[in-house]
C-alpha positions in Angstrom: 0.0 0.0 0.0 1.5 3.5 -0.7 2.0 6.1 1.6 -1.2 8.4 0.0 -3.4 5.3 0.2 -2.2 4.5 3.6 -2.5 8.1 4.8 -6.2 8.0 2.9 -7.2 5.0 5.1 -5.8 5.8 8.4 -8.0 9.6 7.6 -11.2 7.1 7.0 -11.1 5.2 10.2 -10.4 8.0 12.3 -13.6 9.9 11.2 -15.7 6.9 11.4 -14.4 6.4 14.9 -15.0 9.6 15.5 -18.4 10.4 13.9 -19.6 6.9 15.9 -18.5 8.4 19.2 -19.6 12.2 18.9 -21.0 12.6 16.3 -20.5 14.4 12.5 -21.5 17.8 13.7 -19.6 17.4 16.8 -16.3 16.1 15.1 -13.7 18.7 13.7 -11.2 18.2 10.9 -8.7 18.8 13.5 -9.2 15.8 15.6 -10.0 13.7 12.8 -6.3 14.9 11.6 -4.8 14.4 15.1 -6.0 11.2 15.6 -4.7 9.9 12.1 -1.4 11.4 13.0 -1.6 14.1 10.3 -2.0 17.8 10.1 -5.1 19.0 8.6 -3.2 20.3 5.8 -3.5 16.7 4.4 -6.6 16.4 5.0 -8.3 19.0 3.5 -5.5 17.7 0.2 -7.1 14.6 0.2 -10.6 15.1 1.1 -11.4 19.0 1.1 -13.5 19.7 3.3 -15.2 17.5 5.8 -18.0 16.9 4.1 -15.7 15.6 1.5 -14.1 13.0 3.8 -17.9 11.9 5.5 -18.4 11.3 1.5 -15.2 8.7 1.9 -16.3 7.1 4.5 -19.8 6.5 3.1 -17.7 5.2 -0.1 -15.2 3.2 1.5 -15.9 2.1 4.7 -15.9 -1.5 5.3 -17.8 -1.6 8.3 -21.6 -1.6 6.4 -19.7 -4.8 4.3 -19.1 -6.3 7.5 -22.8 -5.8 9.3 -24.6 -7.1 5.7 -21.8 -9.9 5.7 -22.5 -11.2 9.5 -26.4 -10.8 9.2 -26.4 -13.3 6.1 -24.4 -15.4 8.0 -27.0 -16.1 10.9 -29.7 -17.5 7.9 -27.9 -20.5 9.4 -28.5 -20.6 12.9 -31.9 -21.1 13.5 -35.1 -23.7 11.9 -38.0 -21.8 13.3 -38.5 -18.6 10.4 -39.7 -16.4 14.2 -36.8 -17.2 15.8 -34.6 -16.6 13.0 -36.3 -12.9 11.7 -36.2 -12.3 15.2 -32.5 -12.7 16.0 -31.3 -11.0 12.8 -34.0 -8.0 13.8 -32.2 -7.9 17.2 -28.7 -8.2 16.1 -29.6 -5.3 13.4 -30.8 -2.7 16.5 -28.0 -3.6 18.6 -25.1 -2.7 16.0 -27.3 0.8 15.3 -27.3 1.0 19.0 -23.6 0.9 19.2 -23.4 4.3 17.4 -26.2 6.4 17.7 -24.5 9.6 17.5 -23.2 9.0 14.0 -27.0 7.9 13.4 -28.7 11.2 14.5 -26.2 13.4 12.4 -26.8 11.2 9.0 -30.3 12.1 9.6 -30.4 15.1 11.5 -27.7 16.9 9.3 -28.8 15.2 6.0 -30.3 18.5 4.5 -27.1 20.1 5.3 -24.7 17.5 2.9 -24.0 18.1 -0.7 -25.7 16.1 -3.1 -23.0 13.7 -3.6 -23.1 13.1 0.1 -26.6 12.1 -0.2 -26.3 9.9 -2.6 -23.3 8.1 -1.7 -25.8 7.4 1.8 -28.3 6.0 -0.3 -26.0 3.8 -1.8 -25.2 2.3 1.1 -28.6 1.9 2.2 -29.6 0.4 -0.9 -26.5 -2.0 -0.5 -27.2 -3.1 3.3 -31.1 -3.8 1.8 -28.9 -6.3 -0.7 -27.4 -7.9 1.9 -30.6 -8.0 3.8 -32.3 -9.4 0.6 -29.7 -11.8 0.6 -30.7 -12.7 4.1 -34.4 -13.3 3.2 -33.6 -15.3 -0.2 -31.4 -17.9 1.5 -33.0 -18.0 4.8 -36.3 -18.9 2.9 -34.6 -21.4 0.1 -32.9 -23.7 3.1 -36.1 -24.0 4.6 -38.1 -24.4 1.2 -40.5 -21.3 2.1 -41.6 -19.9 -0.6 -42.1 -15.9 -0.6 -45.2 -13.9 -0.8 -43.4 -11.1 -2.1 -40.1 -10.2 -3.8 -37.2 -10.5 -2.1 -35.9 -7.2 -2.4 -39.3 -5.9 -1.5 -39.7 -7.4 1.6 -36.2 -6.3 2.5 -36.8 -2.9 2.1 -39.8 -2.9 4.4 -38.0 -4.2 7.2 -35.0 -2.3 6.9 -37.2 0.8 6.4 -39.1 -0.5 10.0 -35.7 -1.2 11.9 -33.6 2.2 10.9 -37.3 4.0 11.5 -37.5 2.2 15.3 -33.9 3.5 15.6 -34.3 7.0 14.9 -37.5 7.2 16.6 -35.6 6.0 19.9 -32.6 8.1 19.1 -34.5 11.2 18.5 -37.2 10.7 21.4 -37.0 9.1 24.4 -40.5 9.9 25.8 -42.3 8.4 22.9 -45.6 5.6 23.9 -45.4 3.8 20.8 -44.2 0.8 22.6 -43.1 -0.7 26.0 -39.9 -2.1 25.1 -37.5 -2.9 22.4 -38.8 -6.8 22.3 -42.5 -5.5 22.2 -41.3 -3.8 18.7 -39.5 -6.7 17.1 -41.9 -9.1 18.6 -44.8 -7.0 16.7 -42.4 -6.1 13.3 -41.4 -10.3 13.6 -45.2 -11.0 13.2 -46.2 -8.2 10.1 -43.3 -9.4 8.5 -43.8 -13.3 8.6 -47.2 -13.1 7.7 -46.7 -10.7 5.0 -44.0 -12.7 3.5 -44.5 -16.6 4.2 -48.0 -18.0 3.3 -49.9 -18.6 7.2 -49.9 -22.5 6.4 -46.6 -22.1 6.2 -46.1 -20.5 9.3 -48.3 -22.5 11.0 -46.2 -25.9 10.5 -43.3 -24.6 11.6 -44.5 -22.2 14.5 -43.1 -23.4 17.8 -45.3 -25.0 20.3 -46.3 -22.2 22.9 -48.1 -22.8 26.6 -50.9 -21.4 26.4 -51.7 -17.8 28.1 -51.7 -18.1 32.0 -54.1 -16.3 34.5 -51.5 -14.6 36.6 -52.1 -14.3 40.4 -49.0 -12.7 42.6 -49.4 -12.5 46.1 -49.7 -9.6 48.2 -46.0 -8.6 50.2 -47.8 -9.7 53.9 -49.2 -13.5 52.4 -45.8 -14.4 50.9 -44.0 -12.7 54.6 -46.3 -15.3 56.5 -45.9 -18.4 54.1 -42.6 -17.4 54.8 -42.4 -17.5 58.3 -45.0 -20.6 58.8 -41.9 -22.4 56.4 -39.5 -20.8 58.8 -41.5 -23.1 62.0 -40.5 -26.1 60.0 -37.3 -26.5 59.7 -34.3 -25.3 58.3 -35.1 -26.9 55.2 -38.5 -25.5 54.8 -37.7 -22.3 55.0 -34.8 -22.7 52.5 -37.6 -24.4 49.6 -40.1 -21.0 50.4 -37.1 -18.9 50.0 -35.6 -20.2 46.7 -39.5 -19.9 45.6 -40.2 -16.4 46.5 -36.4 -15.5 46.1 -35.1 -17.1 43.0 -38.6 -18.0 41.1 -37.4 -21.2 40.1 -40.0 -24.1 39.6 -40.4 -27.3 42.1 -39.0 -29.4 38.8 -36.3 -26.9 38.9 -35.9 -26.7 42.4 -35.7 -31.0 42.5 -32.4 -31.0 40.4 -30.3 -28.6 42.2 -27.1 -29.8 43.3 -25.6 -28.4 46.5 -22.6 -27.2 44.1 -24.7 -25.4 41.7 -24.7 -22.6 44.1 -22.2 -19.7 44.6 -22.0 -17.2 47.4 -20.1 -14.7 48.7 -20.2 -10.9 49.6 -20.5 -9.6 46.2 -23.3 -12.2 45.0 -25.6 -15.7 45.9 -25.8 -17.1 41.9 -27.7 -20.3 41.1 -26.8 -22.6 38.2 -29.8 -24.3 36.9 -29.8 -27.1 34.4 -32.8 -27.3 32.0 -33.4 -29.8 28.9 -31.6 -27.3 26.9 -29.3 -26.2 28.4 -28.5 -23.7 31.8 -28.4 -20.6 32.9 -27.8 -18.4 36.3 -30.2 -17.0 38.6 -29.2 -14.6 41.8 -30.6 -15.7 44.8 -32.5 -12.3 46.2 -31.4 -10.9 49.4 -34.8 -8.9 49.3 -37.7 -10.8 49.0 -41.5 -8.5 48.9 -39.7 -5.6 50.4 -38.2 -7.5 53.4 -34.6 -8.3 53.7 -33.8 -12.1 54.4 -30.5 -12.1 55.4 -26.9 -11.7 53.0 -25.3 -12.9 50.2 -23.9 -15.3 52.9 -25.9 -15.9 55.6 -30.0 -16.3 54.4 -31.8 -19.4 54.5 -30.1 -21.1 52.0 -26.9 -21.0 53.0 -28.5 -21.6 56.5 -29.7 -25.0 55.6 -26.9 -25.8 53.7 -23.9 -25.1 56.1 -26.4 -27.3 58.3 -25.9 -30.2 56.5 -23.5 -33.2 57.7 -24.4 -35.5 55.2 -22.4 -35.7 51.6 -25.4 -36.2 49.6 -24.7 -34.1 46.2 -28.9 -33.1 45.6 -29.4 -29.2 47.5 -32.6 -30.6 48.8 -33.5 -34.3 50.4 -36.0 -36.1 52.4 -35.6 -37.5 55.5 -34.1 -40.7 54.6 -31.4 -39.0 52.4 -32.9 -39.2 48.9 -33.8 -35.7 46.3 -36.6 -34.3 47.4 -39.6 -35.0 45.0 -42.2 -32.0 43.7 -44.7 -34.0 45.6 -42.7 -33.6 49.0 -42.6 -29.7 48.4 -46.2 -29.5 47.2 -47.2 -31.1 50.6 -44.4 -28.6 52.7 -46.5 -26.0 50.6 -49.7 -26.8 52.0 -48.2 -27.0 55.6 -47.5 -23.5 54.9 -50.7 -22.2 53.6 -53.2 -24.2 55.8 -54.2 -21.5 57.7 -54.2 -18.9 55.0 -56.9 -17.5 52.5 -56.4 -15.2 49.0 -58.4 -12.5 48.1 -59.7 -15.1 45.7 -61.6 -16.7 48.5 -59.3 -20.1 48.5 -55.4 -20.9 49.7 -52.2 -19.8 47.6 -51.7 -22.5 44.7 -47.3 -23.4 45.0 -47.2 -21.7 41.0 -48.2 -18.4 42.7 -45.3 -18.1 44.3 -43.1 -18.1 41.0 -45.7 -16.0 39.3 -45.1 -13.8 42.3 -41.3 -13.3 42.1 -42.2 -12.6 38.3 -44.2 -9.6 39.4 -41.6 -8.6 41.7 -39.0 -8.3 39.5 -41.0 -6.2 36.3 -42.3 -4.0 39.5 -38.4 -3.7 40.5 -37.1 -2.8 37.1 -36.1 -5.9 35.4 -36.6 -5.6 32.1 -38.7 -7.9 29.8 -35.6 -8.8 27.8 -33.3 -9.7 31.1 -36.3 -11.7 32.4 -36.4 -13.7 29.5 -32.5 -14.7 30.3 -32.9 -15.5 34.2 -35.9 -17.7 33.5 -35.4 -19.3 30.2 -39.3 -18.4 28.8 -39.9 -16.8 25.3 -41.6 -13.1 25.0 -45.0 -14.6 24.7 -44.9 -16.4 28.4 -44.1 -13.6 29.9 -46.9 -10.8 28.3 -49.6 -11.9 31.0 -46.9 -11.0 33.6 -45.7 -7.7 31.7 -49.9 -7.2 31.4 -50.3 -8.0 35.3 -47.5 -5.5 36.3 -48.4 -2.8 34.4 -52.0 -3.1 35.9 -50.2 -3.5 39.7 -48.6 -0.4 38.7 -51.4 1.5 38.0 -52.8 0.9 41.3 -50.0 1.6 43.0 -50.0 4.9 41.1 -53.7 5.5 42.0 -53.3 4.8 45.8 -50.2 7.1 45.8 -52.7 9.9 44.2 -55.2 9.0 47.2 -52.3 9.7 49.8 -51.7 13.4 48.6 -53.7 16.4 50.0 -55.5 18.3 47.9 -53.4 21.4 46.3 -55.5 24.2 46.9 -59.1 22.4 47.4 -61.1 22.6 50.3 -61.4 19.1 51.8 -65.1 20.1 53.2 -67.9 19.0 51.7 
């Protein structure tokens, strides 16, 4: 490579690294030409202005090449056409999410370029739609789908619904038009298959989904005295009502964990839990319902496990040494709740109490998207809870109001 091609270059990937991290409009020729090692002499020789060098990079950046190559790569990686639309969609937001400042210049500046700026961003546009095409064309052929649309066609209307989500969210962050970033693909996923693949299609190779759930959490002072009835009944009792209301994990869940699937310490109490597809982590919640149970180290878990003199490998047993059955923990769960009466007129059922910790953590902040990571269920399974805490919410928000004196009213009648 000569030394004016190498110079050229090394001018390129400074202002796309630049541009990415502030900006166009906050980006000066002069940093751009400090952090290629130049003066800006040679820039302005080589480019002209900095419009001129933004028209460069548009030209002969790599980096769209390399996004439109990896997204046709993961046509591979899934059967289901949901799944697969789906993941592509989410890669696709996260690399625009990794530069939103250069993507609020291209279109907040846009009037501002010379025409040949303009058109050199259309080019790439139209050549990341190719690639996207691309995507479509052999995701579809593999799985013998066939199109209700061109190719090319389809691929513009997603492209044109991902870059518009992503300016919306970079432009506006007080928008309603949807809850979450997984509410929009979930919803874009759905007009897109069905637009595209004929519904028989769809239909045969849809995934098999549990059907919707009637969620019922329980109040903060039902689970505190399940809690503490558990507490009356051993160390081990209290440990299984705490790993329920604490971790949310399942009884079939709870039935498998081994003793050193558990790691704590003062930073963090993590959970590994195997699945029929694989594992993941859970933390082990010092706070349960607004009521602190103890530490990372010391809570009933760890309680019932330092307890323990056997050298059984299972985290929970019966009393003759053997893992602990669901049946066993739905009986401890109706020692529990014997005595104790919802507002449904009838005692707590034991898949309230994961349905509960659900609840919990939407009303705590956890997002839809982390939620579907610490318990392993798709968007769909968790709606009715995402529905159920934005209703919670609302009454929360309404009894709050109710609290408050009047501003200025008389309180007389």
């Amino acid at each position: 490579m000569s030394s004016q091609s190498s110079t050229r270059q090394r001018l390129i990937r400074s202002a796309l690294q630049l541009f990415i991290s502030q900006g166009i409009s906050g980006t000066t020729t002069r940093q751009i030409a400090e952090s290629a090692g130049v003066n800006e002499v040679t820039l302005f020789r080589h480019f002209g202005s900095k419009h001129g060098l933004l028209l460069g990079v548009l030209e002969e950046s790599t980096a769209f090449q390399h996004l439109g190559k990896a997204l046709v790569a993961q046509a591979n990686e899934s059967e289901n056409p949901e799944q697969a639309v789906h993941a592509y969609a989410s890669n696709y937001l996260h690399a625009l999410e990794q530069v939103p400042d250069l993507i609020r210049s291209l279109v907040g500046e846009a009037d501002q370029y010379p025409a040949e700026n303009r058109l050199a961003l259309g080019k790439r546009l139209t050549e990341v739609n190719q690639y996207v095409a691309q995507y479509f064309e052999t995701f579809m052929s593999q799985r013998q789908l066939a199109p209700q649309m061109q190719f090319d066609k389809l691929a513009s209307l997603f492209e044109c619904l991902l870059l518009g989500y992503a300016v919306i969210e970079f432009t506006s962050e007080y928008h309603q038009l949807w809850d979450h970033q997984e509410d929009f693909i979930h919803h874009a996923v759905q007009m897109i298959l069905h637009g595209a693949i004929a519904p028989e299609v769809l239909s045969k190779n849809a995934p098999s989904h549990q059907p919707s759930i009637a969620v019922a959490d329980l109040p903060a002072d039902t689970v505190h005295t399940i809690l503490r009835q558990a507490k009356k009944q051993g160390l081990q009792n209290h440990a299984l009502a705490y790993v329920l209301f604490g971790v949310g994990l399942s009884p079939e869940e709870m039935i498998g964990l081994l003793r050193s699937q558990q790691l704590s310490n003062n930073q963090q109490h993590i959970l590994q839990v195997q699945t029929a597809t694989g594992s993941r982590q859970v933390t082990v919640n010092q706070w349960v319902m607004g009521k602190r149970l103890g530490s990372y180290t010391a809570n009933p878990l760890t309680k019932w496990l330092k307890s323990r003199k056997d050298n059984e490998p299972m985290m929970f047993i019966d009393e003759h040494s053997q893992p602990l059955t669901t049946t066993a923990i739905a009986t401890y769960w109706q020692t529990w709740t014997a005595d104790i009466t919802t507002l449904a007129g009838h005692p707590p059922t034991l898949d309230q109490a994961q349905q509960t910790w659900c609840i919990d953590m939407l009303m705590r902040g956890v997002t839809l998207e982390n939620l579907i990571l610490l318990t392993g269920w798709t968007l769909e399974q968790l709606q009715p809870y995402a529905q159920r805490a934005q209703e919670k919410a609302a009454l929360e928000q309404a009894a709050r109001l109710d609290q408050k004196p009047g501003s200025g009213a008389s309180n007389k009648d």
